[in-house]
N, C-alpha and C positions, 0 to 999 in steps of 0.2 A: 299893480295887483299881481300879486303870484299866483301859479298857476292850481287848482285846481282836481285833485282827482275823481272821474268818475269812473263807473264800474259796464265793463259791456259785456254782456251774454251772451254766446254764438251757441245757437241750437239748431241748424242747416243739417236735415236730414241726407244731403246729395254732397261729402266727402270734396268731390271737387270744388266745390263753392266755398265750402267748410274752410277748406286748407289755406283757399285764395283769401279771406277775409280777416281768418287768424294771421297771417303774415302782414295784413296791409295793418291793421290797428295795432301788431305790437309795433308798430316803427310811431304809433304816439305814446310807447307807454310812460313817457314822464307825465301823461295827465291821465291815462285810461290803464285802466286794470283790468285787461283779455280776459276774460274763462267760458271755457268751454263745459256747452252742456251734453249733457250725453243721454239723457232720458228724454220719452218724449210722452205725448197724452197729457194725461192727468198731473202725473209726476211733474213735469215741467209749471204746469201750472202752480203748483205745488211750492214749486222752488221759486216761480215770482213773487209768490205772495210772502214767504219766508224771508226772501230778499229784502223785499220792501219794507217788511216789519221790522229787519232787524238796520235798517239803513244803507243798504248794499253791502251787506258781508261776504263774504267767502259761500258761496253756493255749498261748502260743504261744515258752515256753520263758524268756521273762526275766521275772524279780524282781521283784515293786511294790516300790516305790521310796519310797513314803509317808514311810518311819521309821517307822510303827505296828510295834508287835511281833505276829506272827505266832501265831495260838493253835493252830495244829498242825491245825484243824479244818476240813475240810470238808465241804457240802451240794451234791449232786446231786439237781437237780429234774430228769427224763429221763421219756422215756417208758419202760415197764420193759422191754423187750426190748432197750434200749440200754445195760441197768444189769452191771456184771461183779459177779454176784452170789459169786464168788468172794471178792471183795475187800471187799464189804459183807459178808460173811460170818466172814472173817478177820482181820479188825478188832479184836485184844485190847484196845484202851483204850476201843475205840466214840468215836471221833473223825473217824468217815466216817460221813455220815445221808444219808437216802434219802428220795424221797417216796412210797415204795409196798414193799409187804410180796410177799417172794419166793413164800410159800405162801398164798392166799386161794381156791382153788379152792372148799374147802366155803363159801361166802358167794356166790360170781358166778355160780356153774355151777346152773342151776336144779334138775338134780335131784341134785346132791351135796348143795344148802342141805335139800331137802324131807327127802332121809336124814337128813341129823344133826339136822333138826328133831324127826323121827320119834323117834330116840334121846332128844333130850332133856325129850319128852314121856312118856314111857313112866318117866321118875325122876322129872316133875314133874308133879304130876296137877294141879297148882294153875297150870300155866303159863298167861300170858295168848294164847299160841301156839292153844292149839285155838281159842280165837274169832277171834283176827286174823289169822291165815292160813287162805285157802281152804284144802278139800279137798284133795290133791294125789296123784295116782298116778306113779309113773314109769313108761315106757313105751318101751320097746326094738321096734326091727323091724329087721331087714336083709334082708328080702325080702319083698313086696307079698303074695306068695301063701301067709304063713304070717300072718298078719293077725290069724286065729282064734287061734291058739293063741297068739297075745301079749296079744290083748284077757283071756285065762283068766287073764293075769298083774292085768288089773284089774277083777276080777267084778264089783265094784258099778257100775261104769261100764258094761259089758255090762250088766248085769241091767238099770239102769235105761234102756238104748238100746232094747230087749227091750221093755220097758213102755211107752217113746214111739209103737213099731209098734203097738203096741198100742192105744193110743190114739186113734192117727192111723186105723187099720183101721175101730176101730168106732165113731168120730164121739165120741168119747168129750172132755171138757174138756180146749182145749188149755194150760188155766193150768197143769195138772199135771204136761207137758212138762217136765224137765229139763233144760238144755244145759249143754255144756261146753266148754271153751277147747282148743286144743291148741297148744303152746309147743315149739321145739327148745328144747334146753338151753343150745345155746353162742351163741345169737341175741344180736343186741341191735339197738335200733330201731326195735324191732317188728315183724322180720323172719319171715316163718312161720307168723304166728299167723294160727288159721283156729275159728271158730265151727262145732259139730257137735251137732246130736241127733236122729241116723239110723247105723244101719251104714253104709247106702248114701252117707248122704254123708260119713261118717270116708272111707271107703274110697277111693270120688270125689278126697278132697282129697290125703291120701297118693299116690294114682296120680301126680297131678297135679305132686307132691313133685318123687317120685322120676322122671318124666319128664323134669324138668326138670332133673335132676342128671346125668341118663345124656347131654342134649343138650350142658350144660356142660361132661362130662369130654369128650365127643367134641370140642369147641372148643379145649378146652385143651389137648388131645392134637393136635390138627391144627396149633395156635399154635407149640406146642414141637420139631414136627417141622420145622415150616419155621422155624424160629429155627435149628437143627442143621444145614440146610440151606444156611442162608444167613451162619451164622457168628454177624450178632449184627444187631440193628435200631437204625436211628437211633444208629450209634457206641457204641452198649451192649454190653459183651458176655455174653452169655448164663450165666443161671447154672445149675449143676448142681442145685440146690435140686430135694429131689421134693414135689410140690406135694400129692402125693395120699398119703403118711401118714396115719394114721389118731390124733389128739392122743391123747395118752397121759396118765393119771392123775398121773401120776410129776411132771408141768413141766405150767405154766398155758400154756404156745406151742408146748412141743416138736411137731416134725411142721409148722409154718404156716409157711409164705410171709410177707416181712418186712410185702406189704400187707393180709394178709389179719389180721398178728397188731394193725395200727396201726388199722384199721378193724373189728375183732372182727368181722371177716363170718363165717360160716362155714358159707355154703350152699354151695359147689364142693365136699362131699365126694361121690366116686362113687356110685353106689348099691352096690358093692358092700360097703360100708364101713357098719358098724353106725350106726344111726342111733338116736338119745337125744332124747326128748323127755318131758315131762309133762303129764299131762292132769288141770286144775283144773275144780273146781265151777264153774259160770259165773256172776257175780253178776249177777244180771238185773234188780236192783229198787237200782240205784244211784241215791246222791240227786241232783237233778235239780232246779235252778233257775229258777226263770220267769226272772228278770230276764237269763239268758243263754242265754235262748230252748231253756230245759230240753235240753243236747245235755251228752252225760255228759262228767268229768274226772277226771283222777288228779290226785293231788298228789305232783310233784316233791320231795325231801326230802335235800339235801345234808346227809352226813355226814362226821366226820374222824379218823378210828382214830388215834392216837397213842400211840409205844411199844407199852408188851407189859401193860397195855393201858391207853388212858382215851376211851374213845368222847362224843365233840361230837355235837350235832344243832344244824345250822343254823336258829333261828327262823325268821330270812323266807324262806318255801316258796314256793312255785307251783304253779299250776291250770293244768293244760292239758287241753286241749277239745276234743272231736272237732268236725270242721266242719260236722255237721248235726244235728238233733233226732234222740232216742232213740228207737226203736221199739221195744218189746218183743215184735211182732210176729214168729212162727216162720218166717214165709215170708219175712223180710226179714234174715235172717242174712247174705245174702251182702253187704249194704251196709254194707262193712267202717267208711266214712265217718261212719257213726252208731255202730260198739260202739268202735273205736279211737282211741285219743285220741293215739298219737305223732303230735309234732309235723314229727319226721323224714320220717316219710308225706306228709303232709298240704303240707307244703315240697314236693313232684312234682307239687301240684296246679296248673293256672294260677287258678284261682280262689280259692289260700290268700291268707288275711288274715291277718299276724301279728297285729295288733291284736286281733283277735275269738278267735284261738289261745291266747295265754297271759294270766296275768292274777292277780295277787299273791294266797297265801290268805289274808292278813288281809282283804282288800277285798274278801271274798264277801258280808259278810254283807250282810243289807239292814237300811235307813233303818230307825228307830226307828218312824213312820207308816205303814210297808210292811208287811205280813199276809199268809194267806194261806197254800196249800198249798205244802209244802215249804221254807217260810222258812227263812231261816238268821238269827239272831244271834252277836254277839259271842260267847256264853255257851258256843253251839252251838259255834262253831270252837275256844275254850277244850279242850270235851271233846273232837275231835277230836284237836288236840295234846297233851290227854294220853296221850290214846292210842298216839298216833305214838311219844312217847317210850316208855312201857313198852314196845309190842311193839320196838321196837330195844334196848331194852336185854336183851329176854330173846332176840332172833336172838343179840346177841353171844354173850350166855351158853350159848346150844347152840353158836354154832359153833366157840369157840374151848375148847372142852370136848373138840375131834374135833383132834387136833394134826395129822393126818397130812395135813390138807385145808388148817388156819389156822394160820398160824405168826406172831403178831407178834412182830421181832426190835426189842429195844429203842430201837434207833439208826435208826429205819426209822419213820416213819407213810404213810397215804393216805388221798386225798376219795375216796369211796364218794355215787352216786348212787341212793336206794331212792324203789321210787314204790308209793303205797298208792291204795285206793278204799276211796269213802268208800258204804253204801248210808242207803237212804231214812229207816231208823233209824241214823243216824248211829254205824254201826259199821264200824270202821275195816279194814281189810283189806289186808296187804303182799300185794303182788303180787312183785317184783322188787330186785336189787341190783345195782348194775353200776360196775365200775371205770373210771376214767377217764372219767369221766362227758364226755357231749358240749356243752358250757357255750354253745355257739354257739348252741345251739339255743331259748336264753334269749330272745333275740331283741333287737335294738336297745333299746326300750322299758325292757327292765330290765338294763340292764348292769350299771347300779350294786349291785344284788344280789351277780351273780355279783363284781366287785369287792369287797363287803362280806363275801365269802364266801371268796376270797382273802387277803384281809388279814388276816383270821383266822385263816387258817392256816398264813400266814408270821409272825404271831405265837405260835403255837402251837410251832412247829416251832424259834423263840428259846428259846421254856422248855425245850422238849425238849434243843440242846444243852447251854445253859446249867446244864441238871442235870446234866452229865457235865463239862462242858470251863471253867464260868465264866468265858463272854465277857465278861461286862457287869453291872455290877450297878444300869444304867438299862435296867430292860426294859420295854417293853409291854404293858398288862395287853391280857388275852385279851377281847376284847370279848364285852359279855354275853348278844349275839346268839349267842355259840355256848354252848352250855348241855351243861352234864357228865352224862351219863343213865346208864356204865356204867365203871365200873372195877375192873381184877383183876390183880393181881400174878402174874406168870407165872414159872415158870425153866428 
């Protein structure tokens, strides 16, 4: 059989990723025909559907010209709010593939994941789930002054805040202190997250929240009026878009603003607008390195969902650090510096050092001559990663158990960003999952990573057509860096 041309669209708003995936597909261009798009919105939309019509043509309307024969088949890498999920949807031969799956809400959304975890602990009493994920309550408010009667939604969390006053009253051991994290759900960055074991100071930092929500709608609301006012700014013109929607279960954007869905920010909602968060166990006894001047990390852990389903995990991970030494110290909560380890944060500092910030997890361990409290060896990071692999292979397993959150469609994969902590007994702990992960923040130092992490998945994404449309019967093995942890046949 000879080989096959198909056509692939790169529409990556973030240049960096842009550049890295143009480079990796033209090294197949005896079967794939690169182009790059450059409009985004509508337009884009626009331009798949034009594509498709005319058989994957030239995005700007003529023919390649090659003589290759045409496999009917096209790859759009886009960001997904640029995808016409219509089209990726009605797709009878599945000859249009995608890099991202239309329903993943149960996986990104922190407390849609914590539900269907909940479900599918409650069928497996054997899951590795109740040890590698924290604790987790979810936790609704939409007004400051019913506080109480939300915290009744998480009794053990009250009770033991209850038992900290306690504590704290009558000079009692402060090792017995409890704390806890508290996360929006539709965060990512690190955005929101705040350290608590008091009422007074849940309540404190919620005020603080929502303060600052009521000052942004008023900006936004003053923004938009003098936009109406003045027609449009800087040659723009002004969109009808209503910014203060409240997203909806139904669509992972529905309700967002085109920059709020590109940047997953999603602190500008009103205070009037129900507000979704989760409040985890706090791990306080995370392990802790001498040799990097004991300042806590997570580890980075790119993953790659393909079809419906065979989930990849990326070997070479990452350590990222927060910029100062750990204190377990209660009175030192507020130094976000020492419990937080994104590196997205820590990038506003003028004092960040990339170098001292990120830092490969194979190269944790220490020198064979090196001893001592909290060493790490080769052995030690071994269990580590196996760890990492089982607890992902049983997240998949609850979440794509919940169809109405996870839907992977055959002709469709995505990289998935999950970061786990590791504590002082080297026991593993998923904190988080997030789409579209932000690979810039890899840092110079390790590009080649994210590179290696790429190329993997434009070779992934080969077998993936190649099972439907037989491009090519020279393909690329999948390299062995990305390792197979979970598969299930769906319909």
């Amino acid at each position: 059989m000879t080989s096959q041309k198909f056509t692939v669209f790169l529409g990556m708003s973030e240049p960096y990723v842009q550049d890295k995936l143009r480079n990796i597909w033209n090294r197949y261009s005896n079967i794939a025909d690169c182009q790059t798009i450059k409009a985004f919105g509508q337009e884009i939309k626009e331009i798949q559907q034009l594509a498709m019509a005319a058989g994957s043509d030239d995005i700007n309307g003529s023919t390649s010209n090659s003589g290759d024969k045409n496999s009917g088949c096209t790859f759009f890498w886009l960001e997904y709010e640029d995808f016409d999920w219509d089209l990726m949807h009605r797709n009878p031969n599945e000859m249009v593939f995608g890099n991202a799956y239309f329903i993943r809400k149960g996986l990104i959304r922190k407390a849609q994941m914590s539900y269907n975890f909940r479900i599918h602990m409650a069928k497996n009493s054997d899951s590795c789930l109740y040890k590698n994920v924290p604790e987790t309550w979810i936790f609704d408010l939409d007004d400051i002054d019913y506080l109480d009667e939300a915290m009744q939604e998480c009794f053990e969390v009250d009770q033991a805040l209850v038992n900290n006053e306690c504590i704290v009253g009558e000079g009692g051991d402060r090792d017995a202190i409890q704390r806890f994290i508290l996360k929006p759900s539709l965060t990512g960055r690190g955005a929101g997250i705040h350290i608590f074991d008091t009422h007074t100071r849940l309540e404190e930092i919620l005020r603080s929240e929502m303060a600052s929500d009521v000052e942004d709608e008023y900006n936004e609301d003053l923004e938009e009026s003098e936009n109406k006012n003045n027609g449009n700014i800087n040659g723009d013109s002004v969109s009808n878009d209503n910014s203060f929607r409240v997203p909806t279960m139904d669509d992972d954007n529905e309700g967002l603003t085109l920059s709020q869905q590109r940047n997953n920010q999603w602190q500008l909602q009103p205070v009037s607008q129900i507000r979704e968060f989760v409040i985890q166990r706090y791990i306080d006894k995370p392990l802790l390195l001498p040799k990097y001047s004991n300042r806590k990390f997570h580890i980075r852990t790119y993953v790659l969902a393909v079809g419906s389903i065979k989930v990849y995990v990326y070997k070479q991970m990452l350590a990222l650090f927060a910029p100062e030494s750990y204190d377990n110290d209660g009175l030192m909560l507020d130094n976000l510096g020492a419990h937080l380890t994104n590196t997205c944060l820590q990038a506003k500092r003028e004092s960040f050092d990339e170098d001292k910030a990120v830092e490969l997890f194979w190269e944790l361990a220490t020198k064979d001559n090196e001893t001592g409290e909290n060493s790490l060896n080769r052995q030690g990071l071994e269990v580590i990663y196996a760890q990492i692999k089982d607890t992902l292979a049983s997240c998949f397993a609850a979440i794509i158990s919940q169809t109405s959150t996870f839907q992977p469609w055959p002709n469709c994969m995505e990289q998935f960003g999950f970061d786990f902590l590791v504590d002082e007994n080297l026991r593993v702990y998923l904190l988080e999952a997030n789409a579209y992960p932000d690979f810039k923040q890899t840092g110079k130092r390790f590009e080649g990573l994210v590179e290696g992490f790429m190329e993997s998945s434009v070779s992934a994404a080969l077998h993936m057509m190649n099972a439907k449309s037989q491009i090519t019967e020279q393909l690329p093995e999948i390299p062995k860096d990305l390792e197979l942890v979970h598969e299930a046949m769906l319909r």
